[in-house]
N, C-alpha and C positions, 0 to 999 in steps of 0.2 A: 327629199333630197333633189336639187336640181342638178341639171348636167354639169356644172362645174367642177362639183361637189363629189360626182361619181367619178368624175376622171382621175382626180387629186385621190380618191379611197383608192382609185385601183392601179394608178402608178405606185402608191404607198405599201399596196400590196404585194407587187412586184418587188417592188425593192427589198421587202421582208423574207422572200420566199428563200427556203434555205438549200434549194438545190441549185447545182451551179449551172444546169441545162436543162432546157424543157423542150417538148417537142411544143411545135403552135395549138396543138391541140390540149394537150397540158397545161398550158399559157391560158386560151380564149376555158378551158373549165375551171382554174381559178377565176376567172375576171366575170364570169357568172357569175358568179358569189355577188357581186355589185353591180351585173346589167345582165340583161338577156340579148341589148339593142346592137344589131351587129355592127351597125355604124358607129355607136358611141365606144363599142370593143376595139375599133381599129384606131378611135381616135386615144383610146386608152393607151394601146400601144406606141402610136405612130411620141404621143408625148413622153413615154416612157425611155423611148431611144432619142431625143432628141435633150433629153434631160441627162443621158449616161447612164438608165438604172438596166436599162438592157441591149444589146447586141442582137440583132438577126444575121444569121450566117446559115444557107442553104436547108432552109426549111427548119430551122432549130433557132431557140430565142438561148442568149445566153446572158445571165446573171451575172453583175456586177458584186461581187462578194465584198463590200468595201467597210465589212464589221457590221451592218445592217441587218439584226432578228430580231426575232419577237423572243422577247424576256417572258416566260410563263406565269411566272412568279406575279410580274407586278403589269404586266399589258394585256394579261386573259385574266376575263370577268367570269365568273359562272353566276348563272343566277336560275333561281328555282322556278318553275312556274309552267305553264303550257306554249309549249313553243314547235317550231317547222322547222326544223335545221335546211339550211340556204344553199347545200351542195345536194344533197340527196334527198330531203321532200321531208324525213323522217321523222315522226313526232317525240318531241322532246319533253322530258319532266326537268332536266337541266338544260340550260343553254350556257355556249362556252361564247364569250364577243371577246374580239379581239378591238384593242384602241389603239390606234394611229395616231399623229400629229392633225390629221386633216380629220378625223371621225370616227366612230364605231361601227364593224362587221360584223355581221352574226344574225342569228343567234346557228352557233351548230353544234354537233355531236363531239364525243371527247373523240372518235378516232376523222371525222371530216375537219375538225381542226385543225390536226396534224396531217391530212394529205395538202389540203388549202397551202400550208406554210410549206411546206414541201420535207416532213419531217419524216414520213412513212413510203 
């Protein structure tokens, strides 16, 4: 995946996430999920506000609620197989991917999915 590619997954991400306020730190550990590069993390951000999917307001990122989730149903894959879930390291005999407009995330755990999205 080239750097385009990640910015576009992780403003995508952003957008989906279903909490209406994150701390920055909240924020930059979802956007691990699709970089570890702190430069490409800021530029993830810096596109995500400049798009309107989020707000910074004194050390807090705040979510554009504009009907934007992830449907479980039909935008989380599960698939069987040997996998490293992308938030916690943890080896997987399921992996849960999430599909966006711009790509596929994952593979992770049934409860790292729901912190990622912001469900838990």
């Amino acid at each position: 995946m080239d750097r385009s590619e990640r910015v576009e997954l992780g403003v995508d991400l952003l957008a989906h996430v279903e909490a209406d306020e994150l701390s920055v730190a909240e924020a930059v550990d979802r956007i691990e999920t699709v970089t570890t590069n702190p430069t490409l993390t800021r530029e993830i951000l810096d596109a995500a506000e400049l798009r309107g999917v989020i707000e910074r307001a004194e050390g807090r990122i705040l979510t554009r609620r504009g009907g934007t989730f992830v449907r479980f149903d039909s935008q989380v894959v599960r698939r069987e197989g040997e996998f490293t879930c992308r938030r916690c390291g943890a080896g997987l005999s399921t992996g849960h991917f999430v599909r966006f407009e711009s790509g596929e995330l994952g593979p992770f755990g049934s409860s790292c999915i729901e912190k990622v999205l912001g469900r838990s």
